[in-house]
VMD Tcl script that builds the backbone (N, CA, C; Angstrom):
set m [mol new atoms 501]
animate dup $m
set s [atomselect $m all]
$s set {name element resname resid chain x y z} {
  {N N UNK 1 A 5.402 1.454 -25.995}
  {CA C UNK 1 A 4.713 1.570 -24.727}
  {C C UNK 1 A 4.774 3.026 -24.268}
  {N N UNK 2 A 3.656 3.435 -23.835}
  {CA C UNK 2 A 3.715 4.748 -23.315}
  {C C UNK 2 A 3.739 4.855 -21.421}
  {N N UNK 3 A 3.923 6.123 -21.145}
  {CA C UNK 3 A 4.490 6.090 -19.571}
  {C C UNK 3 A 3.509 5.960 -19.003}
  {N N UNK 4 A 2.044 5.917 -19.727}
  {CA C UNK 4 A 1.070 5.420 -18.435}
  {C C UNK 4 A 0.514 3.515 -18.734}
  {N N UNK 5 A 1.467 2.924 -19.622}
  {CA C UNK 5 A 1.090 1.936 -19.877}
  {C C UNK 5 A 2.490 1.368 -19.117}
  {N N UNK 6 A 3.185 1.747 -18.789}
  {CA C UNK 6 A 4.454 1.651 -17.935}
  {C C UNK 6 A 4.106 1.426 -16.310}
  {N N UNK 7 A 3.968 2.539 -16.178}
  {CA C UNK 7 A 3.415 2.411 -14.842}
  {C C UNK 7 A 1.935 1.551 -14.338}
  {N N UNK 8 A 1.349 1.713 -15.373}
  {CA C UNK 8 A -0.458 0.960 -15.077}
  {C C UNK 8 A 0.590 -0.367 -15.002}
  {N N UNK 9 A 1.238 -1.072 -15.759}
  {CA C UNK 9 A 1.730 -2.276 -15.471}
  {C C UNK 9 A 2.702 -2.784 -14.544}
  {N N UNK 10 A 3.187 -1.337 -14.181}
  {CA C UNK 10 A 3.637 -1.577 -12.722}
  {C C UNK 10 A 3.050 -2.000 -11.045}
  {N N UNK 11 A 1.708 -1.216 -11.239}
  {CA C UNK 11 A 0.852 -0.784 -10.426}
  {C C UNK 11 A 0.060 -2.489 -10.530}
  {N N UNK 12 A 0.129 -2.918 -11.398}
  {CA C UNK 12 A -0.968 -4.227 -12.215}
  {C C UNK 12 A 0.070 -5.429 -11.009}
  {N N UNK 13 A 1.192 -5.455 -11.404}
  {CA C UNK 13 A 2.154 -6.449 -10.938}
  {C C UNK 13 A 1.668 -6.342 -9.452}
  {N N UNK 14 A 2.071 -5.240 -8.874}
  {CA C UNK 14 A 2.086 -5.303 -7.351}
  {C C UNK 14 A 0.611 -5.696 -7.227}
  {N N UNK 15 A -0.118 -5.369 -7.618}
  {CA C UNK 15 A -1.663 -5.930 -7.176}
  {C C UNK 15 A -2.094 -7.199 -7.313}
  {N N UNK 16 A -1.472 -8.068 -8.165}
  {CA C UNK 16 A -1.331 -9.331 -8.410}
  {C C UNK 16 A -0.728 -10.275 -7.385}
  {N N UNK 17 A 0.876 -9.664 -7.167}
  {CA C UNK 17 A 1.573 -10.112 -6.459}
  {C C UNK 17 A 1.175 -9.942 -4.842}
  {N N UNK 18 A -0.007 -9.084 -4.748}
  {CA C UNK 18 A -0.485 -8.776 -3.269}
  {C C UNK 18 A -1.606 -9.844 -3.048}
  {N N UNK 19 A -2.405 -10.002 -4.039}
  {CA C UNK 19 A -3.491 -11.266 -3.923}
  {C C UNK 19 A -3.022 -12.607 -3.754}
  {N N UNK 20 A -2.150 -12.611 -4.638}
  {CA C UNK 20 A -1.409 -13.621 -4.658}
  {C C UNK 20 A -0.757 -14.698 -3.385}
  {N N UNK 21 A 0.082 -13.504 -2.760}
  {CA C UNK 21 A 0.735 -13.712 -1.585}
  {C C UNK 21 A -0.442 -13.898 -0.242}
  {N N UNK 22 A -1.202 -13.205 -0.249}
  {CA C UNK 22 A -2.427 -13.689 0.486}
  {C C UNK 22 A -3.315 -14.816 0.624}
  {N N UNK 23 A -3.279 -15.262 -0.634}
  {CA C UNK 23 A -4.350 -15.922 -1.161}
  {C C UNK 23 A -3.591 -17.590 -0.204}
  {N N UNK 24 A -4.564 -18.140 0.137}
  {CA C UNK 24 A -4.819 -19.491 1.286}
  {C C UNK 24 A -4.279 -18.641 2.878}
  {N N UNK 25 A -4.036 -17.900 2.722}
  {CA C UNK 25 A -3.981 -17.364 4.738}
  {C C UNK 25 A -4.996 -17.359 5.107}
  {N N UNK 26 A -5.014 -17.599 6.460}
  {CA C UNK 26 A -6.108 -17.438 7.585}
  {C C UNK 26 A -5.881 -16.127 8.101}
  {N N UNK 27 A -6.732 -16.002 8.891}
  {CA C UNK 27 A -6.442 -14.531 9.956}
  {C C UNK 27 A -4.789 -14.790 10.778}
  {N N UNK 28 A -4.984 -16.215 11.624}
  {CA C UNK 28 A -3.949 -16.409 12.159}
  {C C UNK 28 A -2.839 -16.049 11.534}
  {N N UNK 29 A -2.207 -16.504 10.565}
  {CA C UNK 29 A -1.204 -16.349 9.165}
  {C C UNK 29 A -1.029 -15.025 9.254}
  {N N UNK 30 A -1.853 -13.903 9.058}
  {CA C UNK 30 A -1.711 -12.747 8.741}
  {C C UNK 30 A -1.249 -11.958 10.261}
  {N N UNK 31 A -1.558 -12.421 11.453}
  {CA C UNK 31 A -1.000 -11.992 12.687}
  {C C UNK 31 A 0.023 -12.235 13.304}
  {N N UNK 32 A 0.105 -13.450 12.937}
  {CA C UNK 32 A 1.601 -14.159 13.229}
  {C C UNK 32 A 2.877 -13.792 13.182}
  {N N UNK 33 A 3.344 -13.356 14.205}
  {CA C UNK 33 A 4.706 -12.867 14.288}
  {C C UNK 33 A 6.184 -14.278 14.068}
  {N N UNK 34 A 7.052 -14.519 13.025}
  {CA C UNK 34 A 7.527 -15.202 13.206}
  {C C UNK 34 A 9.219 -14.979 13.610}
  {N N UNK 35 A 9.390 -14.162 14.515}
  {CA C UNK 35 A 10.277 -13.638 15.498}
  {C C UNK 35 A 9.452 -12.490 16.559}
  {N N UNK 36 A 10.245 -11.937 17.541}
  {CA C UNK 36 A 9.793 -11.303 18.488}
  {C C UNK 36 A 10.330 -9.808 17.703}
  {N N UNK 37 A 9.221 -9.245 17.416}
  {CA C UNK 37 A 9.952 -7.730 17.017}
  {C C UNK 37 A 9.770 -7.766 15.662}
  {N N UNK 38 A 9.486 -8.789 14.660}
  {CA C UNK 38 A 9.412 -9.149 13.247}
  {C C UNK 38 A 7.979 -8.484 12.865}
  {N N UNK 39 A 7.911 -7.773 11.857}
  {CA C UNK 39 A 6.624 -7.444 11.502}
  {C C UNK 39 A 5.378 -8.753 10.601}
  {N N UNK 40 A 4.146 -8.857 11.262}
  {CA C UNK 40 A 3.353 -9.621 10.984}
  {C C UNK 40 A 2.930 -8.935 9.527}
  {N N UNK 41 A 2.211 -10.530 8.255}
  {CA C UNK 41 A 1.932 -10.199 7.413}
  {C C UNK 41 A 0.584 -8.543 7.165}
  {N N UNK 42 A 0.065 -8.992 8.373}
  {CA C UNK 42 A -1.240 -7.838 8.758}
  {C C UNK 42 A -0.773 -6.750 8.785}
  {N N UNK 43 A 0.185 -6.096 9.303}
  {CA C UNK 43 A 0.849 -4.937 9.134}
  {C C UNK 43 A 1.531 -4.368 7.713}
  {N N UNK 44 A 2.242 -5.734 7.410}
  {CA C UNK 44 A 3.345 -5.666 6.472}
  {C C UNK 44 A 1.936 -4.997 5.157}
  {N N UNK 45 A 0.756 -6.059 4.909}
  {CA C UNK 45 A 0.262 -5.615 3.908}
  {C C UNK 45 A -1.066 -4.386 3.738}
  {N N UNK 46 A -0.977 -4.319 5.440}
  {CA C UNK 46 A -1.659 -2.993 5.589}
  {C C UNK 46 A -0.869 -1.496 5.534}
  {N N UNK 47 A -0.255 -1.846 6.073}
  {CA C UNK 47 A 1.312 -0.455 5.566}
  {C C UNK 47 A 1.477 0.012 3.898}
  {N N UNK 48 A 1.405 -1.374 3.451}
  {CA C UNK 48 A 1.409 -0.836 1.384}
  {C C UNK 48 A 0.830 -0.775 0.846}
  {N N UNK 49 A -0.502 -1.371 1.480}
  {CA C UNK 49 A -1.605 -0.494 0.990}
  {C C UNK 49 A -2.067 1.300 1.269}
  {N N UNK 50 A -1.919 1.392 2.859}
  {CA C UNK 50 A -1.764 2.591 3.192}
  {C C UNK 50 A -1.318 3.426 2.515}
  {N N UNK 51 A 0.096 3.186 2.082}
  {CA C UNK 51 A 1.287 4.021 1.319}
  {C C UNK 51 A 0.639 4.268 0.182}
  {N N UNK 52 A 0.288 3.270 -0.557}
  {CA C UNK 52 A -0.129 3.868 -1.997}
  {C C UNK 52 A -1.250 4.135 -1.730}
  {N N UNK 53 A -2.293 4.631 -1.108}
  {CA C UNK 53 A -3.507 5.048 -1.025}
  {C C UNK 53 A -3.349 6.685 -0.639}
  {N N UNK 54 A -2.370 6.694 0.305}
  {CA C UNK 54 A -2.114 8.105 0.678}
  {C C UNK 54 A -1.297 8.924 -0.144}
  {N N UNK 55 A -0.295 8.249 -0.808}
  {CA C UNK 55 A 0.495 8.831 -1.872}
  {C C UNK 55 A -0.312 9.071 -3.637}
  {N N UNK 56 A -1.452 8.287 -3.917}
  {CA C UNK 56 A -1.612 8.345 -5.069}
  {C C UNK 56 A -2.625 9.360 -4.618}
  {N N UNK 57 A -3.512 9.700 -3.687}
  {CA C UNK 57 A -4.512 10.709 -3.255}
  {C C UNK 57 A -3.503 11.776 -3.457}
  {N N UNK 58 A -2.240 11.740 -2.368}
  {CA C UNK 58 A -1.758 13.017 -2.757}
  {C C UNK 58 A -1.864 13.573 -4.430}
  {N N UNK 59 A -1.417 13.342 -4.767}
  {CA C UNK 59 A -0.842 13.071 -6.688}
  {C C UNK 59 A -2.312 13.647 -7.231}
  {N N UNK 60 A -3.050 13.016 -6.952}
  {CA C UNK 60 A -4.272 13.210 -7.822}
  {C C UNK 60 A -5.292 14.041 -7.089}
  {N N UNK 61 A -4.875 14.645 -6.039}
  {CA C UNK 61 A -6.088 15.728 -5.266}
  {C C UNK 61 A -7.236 14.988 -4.664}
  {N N UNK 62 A -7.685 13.856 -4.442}
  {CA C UNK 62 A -8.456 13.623 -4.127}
  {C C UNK 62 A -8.509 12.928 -2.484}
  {N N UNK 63 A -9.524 12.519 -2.003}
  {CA C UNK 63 A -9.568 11.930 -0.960}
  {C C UNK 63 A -9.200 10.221 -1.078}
  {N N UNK 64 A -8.424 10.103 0.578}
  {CA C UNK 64 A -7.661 8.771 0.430}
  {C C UNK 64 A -9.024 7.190 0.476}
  {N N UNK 65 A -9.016 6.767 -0.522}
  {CA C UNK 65 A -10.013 5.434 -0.550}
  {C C UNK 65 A -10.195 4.565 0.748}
  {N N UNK 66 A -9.144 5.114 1.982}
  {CA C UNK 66 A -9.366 4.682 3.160}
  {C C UNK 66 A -10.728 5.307 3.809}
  {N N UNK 67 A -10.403 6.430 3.635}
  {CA C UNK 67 A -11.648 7.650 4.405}
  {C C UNK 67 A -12.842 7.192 3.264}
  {N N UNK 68 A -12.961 7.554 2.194}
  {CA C UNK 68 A -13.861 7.936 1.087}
  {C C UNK 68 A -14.654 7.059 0.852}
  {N N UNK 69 A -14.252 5.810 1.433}
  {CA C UNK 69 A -15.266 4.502 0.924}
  {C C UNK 69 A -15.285 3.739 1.959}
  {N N UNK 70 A -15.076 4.489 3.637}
  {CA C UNK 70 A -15.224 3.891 4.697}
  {C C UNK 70 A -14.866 2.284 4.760}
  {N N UNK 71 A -13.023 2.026 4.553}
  {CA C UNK 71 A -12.588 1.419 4.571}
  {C C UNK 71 A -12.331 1.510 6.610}
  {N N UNK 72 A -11.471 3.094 6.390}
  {CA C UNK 72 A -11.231 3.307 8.086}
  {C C UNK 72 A -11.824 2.746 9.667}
  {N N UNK 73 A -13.414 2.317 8.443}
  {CA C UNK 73 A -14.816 2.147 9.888}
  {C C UNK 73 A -14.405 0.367 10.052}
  {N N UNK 74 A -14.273 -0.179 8.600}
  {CA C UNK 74 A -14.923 -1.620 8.180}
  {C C UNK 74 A -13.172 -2.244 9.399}
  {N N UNK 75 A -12.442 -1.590 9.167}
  {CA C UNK 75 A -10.930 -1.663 9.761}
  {C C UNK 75 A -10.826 -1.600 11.029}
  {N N UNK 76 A -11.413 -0.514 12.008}
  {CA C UNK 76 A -11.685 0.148 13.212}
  {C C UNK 76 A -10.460 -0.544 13.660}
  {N N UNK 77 A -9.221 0.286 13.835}
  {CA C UNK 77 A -8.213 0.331 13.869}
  {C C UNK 77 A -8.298 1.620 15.164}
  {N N UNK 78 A -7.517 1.584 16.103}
  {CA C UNK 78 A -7.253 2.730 17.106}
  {C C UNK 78 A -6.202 3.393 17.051}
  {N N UNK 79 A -6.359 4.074 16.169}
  {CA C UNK 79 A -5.611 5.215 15.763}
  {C C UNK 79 A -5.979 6.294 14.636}
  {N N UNK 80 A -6.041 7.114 14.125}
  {CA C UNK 80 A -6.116 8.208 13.315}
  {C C UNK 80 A -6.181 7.925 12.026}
  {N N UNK 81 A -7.057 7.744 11.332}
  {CA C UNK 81 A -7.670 7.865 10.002}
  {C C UNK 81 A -6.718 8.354 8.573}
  {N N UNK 82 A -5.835 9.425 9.043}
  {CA C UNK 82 A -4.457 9.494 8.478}
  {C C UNK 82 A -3.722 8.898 8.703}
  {N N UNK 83 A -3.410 7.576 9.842}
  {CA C UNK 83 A -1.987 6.945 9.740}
  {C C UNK 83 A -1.294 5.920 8.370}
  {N N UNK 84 A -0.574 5.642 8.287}
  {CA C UNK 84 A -0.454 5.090 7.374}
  {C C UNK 84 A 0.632 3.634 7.911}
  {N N UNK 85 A 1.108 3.978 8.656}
  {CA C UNK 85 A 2.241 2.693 9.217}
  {C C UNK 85 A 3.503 3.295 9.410}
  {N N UNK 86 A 3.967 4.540 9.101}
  {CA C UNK 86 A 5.073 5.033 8.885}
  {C C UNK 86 A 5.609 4.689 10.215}
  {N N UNK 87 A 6.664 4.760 10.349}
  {CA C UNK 87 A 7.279 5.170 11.559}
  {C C UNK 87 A 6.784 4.338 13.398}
  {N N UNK 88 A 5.683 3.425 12.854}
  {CA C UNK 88 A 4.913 2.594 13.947}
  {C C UNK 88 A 6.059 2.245 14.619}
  {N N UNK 89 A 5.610 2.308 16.491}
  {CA C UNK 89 A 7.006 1.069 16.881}
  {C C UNK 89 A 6.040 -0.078 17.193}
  {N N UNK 90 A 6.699 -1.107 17.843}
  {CA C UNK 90 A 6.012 -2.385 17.831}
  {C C UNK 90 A 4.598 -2.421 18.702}
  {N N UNK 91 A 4.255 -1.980 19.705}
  {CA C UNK 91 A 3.073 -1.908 20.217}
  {C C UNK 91 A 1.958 -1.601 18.834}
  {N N UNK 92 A 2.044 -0.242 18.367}
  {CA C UNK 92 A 1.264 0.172 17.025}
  {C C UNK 92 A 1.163 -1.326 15.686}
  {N N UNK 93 A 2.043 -1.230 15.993}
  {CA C UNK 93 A 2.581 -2.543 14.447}
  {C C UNK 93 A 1.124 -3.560 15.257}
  {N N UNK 94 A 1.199 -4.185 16.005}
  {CA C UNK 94 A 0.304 -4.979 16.911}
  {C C UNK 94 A -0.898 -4.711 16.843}
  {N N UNK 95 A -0.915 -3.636 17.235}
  {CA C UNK 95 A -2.308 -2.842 17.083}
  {C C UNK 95 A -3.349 -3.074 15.622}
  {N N UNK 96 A -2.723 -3.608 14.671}
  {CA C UNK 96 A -2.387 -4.047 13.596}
  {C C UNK 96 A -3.362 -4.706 13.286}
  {N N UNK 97 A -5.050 -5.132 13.705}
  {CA C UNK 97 A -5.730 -6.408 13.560}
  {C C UNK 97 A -6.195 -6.430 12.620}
  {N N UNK 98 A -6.429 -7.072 11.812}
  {CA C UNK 98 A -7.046 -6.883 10.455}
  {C C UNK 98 A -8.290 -7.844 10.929}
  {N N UNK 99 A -9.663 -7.338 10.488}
  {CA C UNK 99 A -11.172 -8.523 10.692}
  {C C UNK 99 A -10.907 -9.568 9.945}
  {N N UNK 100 A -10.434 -9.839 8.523}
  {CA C UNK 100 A -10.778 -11.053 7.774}
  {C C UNK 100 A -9.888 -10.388 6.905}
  {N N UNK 101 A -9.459 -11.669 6.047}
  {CA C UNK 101 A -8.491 -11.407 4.772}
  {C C UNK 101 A -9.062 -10.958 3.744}
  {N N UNK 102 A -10.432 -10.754 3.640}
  {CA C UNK 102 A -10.787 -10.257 2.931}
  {C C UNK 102 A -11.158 -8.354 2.739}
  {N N UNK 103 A -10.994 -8.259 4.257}
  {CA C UNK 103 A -10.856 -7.098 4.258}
  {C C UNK 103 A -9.526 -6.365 3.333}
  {N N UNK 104 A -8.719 -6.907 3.337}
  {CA C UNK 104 A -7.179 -6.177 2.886}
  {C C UNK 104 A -7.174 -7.054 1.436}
  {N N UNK 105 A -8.040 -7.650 1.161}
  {CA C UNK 105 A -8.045 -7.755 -0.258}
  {C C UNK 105 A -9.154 -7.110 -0.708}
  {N N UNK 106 A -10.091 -6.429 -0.189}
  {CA C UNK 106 A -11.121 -5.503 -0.494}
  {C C UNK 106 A -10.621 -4.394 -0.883}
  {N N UNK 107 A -10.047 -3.945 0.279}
  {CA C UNK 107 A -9.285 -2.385 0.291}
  {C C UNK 107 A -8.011 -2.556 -0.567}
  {N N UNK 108 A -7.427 -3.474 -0.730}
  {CA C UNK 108 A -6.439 -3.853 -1.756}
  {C C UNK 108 A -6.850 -3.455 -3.552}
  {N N UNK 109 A -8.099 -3.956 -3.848}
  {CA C UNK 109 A -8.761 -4.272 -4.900}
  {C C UNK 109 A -9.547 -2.199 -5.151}
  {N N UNK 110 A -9.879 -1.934 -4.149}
  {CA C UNK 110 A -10.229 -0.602 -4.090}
  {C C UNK 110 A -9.072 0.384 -4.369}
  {N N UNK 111 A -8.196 0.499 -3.530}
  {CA C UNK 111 A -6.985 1.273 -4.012}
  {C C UNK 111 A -6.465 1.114 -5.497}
  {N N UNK 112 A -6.343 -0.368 -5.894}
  {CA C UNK 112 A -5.907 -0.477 -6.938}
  {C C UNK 112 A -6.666 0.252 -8.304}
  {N N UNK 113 A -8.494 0.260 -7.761}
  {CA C UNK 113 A -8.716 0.757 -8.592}
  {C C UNK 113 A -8.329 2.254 -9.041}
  {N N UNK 114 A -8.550 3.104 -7.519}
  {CA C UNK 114 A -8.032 4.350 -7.974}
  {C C UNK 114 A -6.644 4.807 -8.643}
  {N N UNK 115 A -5.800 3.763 -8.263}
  {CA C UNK 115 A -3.963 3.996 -8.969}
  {C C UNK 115 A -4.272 3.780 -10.343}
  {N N UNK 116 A -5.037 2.938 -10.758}
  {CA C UNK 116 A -4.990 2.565 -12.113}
  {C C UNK 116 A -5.780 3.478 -13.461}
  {N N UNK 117 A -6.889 3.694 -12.322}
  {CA C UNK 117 A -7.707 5.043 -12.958}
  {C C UNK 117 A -6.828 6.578 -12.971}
  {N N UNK 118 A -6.153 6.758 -12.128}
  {CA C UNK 118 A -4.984 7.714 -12.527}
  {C C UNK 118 A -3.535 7.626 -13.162}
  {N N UNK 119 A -3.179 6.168 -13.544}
  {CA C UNK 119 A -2.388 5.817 -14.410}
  {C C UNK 119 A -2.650 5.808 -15.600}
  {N N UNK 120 A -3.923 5.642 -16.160}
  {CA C UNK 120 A -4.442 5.542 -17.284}
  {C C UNK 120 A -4.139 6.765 -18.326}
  {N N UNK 121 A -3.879 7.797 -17.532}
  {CA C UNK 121 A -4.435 8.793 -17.857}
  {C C UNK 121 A -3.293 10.026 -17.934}
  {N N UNK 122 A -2.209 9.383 -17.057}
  {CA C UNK 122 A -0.684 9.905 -17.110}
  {C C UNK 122 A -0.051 10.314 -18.490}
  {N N UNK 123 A 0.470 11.154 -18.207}
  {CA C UNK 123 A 1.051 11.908 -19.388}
  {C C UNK 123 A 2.549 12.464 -18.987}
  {N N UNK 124 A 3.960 11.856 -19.689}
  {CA C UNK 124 A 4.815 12.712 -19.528}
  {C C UNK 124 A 5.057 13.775 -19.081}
  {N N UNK 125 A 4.527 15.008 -19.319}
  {CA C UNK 125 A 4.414 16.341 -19.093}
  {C C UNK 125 A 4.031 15.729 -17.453}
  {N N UNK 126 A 3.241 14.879 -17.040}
  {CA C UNK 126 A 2.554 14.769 -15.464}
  {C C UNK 126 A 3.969 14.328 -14.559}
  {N N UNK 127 A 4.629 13.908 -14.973}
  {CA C UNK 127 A 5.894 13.307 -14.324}
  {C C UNK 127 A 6.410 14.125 -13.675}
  {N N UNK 128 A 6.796 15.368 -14.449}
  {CA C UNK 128 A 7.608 16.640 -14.029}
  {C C UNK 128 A 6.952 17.908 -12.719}
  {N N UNK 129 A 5.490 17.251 -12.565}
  {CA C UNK 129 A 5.051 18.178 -11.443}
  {C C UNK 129 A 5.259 17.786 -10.304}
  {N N UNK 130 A 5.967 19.631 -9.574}
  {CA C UNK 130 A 6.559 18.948 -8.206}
  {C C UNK 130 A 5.194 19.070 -7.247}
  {N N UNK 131 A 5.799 17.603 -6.543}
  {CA C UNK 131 A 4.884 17.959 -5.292}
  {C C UNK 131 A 5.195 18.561 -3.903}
  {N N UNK 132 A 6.560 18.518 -3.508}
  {CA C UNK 132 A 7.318 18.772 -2.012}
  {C C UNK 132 A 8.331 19.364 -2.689}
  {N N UNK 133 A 8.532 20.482 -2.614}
  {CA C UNK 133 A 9.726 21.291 -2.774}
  {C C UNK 133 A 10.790 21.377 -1.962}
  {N N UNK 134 A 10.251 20.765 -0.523}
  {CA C UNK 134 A 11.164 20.810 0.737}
  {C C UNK 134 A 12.310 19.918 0.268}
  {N N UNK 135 A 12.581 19.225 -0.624}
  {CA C UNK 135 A 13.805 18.092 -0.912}
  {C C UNK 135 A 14.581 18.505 -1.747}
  {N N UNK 136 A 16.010 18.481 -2.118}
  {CA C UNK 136 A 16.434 18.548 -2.975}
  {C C UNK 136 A 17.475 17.545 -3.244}
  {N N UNK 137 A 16.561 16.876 -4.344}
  {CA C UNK 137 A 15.997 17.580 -6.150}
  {C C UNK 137 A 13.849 17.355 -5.157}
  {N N UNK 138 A 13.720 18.249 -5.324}
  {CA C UNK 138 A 11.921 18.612 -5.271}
  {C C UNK 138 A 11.445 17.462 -5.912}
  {N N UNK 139 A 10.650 16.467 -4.604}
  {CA C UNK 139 A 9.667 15.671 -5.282}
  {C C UNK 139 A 8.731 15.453 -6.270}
  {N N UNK 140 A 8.764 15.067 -7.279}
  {CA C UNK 140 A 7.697 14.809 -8.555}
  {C C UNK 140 A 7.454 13.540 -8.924}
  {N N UNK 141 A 5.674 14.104 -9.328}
  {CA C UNK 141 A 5.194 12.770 -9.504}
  {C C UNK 141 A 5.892 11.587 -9.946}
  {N N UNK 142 A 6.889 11.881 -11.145}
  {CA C UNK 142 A 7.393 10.872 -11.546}
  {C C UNK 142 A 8.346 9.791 -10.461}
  {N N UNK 143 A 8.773 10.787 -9.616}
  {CA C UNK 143 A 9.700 10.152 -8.375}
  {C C UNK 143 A 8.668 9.645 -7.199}
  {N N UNK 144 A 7.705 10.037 -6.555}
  {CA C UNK 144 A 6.655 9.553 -6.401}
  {C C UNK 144 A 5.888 8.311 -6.279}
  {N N UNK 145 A 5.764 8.411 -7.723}
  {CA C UNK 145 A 5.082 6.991 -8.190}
  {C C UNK 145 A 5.912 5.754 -8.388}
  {N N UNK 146 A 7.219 6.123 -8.190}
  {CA C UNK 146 A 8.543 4.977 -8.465}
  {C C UNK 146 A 8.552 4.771 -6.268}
  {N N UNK 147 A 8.415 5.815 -5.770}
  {CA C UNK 147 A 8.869 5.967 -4.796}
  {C C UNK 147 A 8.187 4.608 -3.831}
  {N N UNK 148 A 6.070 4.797 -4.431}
  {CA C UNK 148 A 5.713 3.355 -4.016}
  {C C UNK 148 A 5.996 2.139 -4.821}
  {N N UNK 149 A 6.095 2.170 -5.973}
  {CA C UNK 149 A 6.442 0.929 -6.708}
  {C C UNK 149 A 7.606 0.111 -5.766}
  {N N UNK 150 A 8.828 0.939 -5.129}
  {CA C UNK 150 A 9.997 0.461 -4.709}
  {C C UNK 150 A 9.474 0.098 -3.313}
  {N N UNK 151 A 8.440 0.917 -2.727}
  {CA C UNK 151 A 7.995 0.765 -0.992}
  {C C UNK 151 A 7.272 -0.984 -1.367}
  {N N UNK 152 A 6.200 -0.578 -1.960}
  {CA C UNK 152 A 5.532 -2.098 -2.047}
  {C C UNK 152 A 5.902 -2.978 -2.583}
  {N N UNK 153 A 7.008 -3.066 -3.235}
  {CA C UNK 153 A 7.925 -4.264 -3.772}
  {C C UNK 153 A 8.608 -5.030 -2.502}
  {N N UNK 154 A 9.125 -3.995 -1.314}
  {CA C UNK 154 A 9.987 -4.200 -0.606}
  {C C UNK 154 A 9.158 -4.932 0.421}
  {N N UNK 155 A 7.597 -4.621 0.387}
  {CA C UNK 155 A 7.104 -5.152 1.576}
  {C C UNK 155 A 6.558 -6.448 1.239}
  {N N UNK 156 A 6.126 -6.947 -0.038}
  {CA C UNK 156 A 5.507 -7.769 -0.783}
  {C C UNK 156 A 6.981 -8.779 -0.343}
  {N N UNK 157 A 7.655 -8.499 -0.711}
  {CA C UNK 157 A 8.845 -9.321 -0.838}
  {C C UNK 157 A 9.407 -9.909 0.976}
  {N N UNK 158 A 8.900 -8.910 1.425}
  {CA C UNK 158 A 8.907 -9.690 2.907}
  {C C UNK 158 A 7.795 -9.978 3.712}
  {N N UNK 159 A 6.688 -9.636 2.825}
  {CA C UNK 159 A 4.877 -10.594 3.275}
  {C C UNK 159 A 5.491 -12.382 2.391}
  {N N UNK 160 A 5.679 -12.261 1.062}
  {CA C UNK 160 A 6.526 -13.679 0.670}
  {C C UNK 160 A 7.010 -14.188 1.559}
  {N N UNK 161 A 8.486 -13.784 1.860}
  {CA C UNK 161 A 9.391 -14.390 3.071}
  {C C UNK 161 A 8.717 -14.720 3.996}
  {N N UNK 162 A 7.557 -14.243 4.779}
  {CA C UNK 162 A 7.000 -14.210 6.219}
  {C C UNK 162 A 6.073 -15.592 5.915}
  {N N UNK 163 A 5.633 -15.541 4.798}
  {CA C UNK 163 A 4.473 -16.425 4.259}
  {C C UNK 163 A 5.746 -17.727 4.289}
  {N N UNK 164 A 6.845 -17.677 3.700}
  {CA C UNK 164 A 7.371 -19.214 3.641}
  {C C UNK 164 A 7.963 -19.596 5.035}
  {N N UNK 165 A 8.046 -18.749 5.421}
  {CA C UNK 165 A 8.527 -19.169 6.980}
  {C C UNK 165 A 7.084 -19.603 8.149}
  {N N UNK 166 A 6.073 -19.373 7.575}
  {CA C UNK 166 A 4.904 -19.931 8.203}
  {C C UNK 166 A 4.511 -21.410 7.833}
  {N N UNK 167 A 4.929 -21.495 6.619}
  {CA C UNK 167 A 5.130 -22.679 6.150}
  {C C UNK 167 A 5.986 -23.769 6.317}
}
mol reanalyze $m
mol bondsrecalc $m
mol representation Tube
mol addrep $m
């Protein structure tokens, strides 16, 4: 196996496991807070998508599939076109509406394409380029691309949880 057949099958899992976990919700389901202060699935799976949309743009120079394919408009979300979920407190998290589940499996299915089209194509030698020097050890792709694998595992894994507790 080579390191972009590594990662493409990393990138493959979480996209699976994101349809997956969606798949029979309603809108309600996806808004539903099941504690006071608990993040709703709508956030939870708009946040990891965000993340890897903004992080794999970084990586690959290009523009984020939010902006580029007027995901941002179809979303009309009140807030800034760059946010991503980071750091939201709960009012923002709320703010959170998603139109239809199919929206975040649209934009789900879109992102994925671009991660995969730049996984394809990964090369060892690509691992080692830094991107943020401000850290030490200096961010690189290779740390990066593990960096969302570990973000969207973590959120997938508590869109699951949120999903059986609706149940």
């Amino acid at each position: 196996m080579r390191t972009s057949d590594v990662y493409g099958y990393a990138y493959d899992q979480i996209h699976e496991m994101f349809l997956s976990n969606l798949d029979g919700l309603g809108i309600e389901d996806l808004h539903r807070r099941v504690a006071p202060g608990a993040n709703p699935i709508s956030w939870l799976a708009w946040h990891l998508l965000r993340v890897q949309d903004d992080h794999v743009a970084e990586i690959t120079g290009r523009e984020q599939v939010w902006t580029a394919q007027g995901w941002v408009e179809r979303f009309g979300l009140p807030f800034g076109p760059g946010e991503t979920g980071y750091g939201f407190d709960r009012d923002q998290v709320s703010a959170v509406r998603i139109p239809a589940v199919d929206s975040l499996t649209g934009y789900a299915g879109a992102v994925h394409a671009q991660s995969a089209e730049y996984l394809r194509g990964l090369t060892d030698d690509d691992l080692d380029r830094v991107l943020d020097d401000a850290w030490d050890p200096p961010v690189t792709v290779g740390m990066r691309l593990v960096s969302v694998i570990g973000d969207d595992l973590q959120h997938l894994g508590q869109i699951g949880y949120v999903r059986g507790l609706l149940r």
